[in-house]
N, C-alpha and C positions, 0 to 999 in steps of 0.2 A: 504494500500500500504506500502510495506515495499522496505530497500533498502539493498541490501545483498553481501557484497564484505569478503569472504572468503578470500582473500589475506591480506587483512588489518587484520583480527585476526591472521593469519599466521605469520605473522610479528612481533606483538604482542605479540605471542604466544611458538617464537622461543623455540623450544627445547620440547614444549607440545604437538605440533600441526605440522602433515607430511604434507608433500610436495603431496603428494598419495592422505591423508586425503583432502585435499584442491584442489584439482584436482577432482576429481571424481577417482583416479584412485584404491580406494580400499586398498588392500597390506597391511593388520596386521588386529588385533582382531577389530570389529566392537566396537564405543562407545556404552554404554548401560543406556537406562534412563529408569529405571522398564523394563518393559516387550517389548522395542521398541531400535532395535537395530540398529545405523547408521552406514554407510559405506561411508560418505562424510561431509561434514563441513555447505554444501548448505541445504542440509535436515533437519539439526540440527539446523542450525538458521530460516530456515521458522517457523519448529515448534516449538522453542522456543516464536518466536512471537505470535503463532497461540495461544498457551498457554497461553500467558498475553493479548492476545484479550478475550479470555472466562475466565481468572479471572477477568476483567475488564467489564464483563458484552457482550461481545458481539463474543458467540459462535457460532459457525455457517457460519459466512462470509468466504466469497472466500479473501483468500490470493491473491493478486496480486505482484510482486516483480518488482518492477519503476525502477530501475537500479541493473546490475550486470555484473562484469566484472573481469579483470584480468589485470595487468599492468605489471609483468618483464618477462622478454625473450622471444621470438616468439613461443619457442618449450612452454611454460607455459599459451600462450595466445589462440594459438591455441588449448591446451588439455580443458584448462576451458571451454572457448567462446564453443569450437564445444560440448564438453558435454553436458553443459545446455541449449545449442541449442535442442541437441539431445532429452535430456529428455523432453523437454515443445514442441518437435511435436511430441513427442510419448503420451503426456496427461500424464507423470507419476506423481505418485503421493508421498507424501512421509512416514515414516514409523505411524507417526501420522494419517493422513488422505490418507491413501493407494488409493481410488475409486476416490479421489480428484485432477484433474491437476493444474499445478501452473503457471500462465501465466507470461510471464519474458519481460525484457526489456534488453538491455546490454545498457550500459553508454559509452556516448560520441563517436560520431561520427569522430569529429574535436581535437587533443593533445590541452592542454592546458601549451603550453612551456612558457608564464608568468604569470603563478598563482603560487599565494604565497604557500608557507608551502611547506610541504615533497615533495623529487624529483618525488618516484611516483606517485603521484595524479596528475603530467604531463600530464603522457603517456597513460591511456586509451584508447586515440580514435585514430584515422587513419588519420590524419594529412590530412584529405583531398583527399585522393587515398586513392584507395584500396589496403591494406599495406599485405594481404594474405583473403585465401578463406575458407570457412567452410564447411565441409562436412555433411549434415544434414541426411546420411543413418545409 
């Protein structure tokens, strides 16, 4: 099980790392790791993991991803959330393990307005209502 929030490397990553890239939304030359090319930030860190699973002895397993989410602006939260919504009921897989689907989880349900540290690690969840809808076609 892994946990995968492309927003936090985005952040991190200011000025390396598109907004597009982070998104699913594409839009410039795909990254390239030898012969596997990504078009998204999510793909690149499953199998990044997936990779230090099989140098650590254990090739093979299904990736699972325990949480994954998106925290600023609604137009940002809705492009993430409904994307990897989209690809994990479509079974897609990634450039690593193409034939392989990657079952997701999205994080928090309920915001977390007092927890310590950074402002967004807040706002994740839905404060309790349904704060918008996802389109899974």
């Amino acid at each position: 099980m892994e946990n995968v929030y492309p927003y936090v490397n985005y952040l991190i990553e200011v000025g390396h790392v598109s907004l597009d890239y982070e998104l699913f939304r594409g839009g410039g030359e795909p990254v390239r790791d030898d012969m596997l090319a990504y078009d998204n930030l999510f793909n690149a860190s499953v199998d990044a993991f997936a990779w230090v699973m099989e140098k650590e002895g254990f090739g093979g397993w299904e990736v699972v991803v325990a949480e994954s989410g998106e925290a600023e602006g609604m137009a940002n939260v809705l492009a993430f959330n409904g994307n990897v919504v989209r690809r994990a009921v479509r079974g897609a897989g990634t450039p690593k393990r193409p034939s392989v689907g990657v079952e997701v989880y999205l994080f928090g349900l309920f915001d977390e307005n007092k927890k310590v540290g950074k402002e967004y690690e807040r706002h994740f969840g839905l404060n309790g209502t349904r704060a918008y809808n996802l389109n899974f076609s």
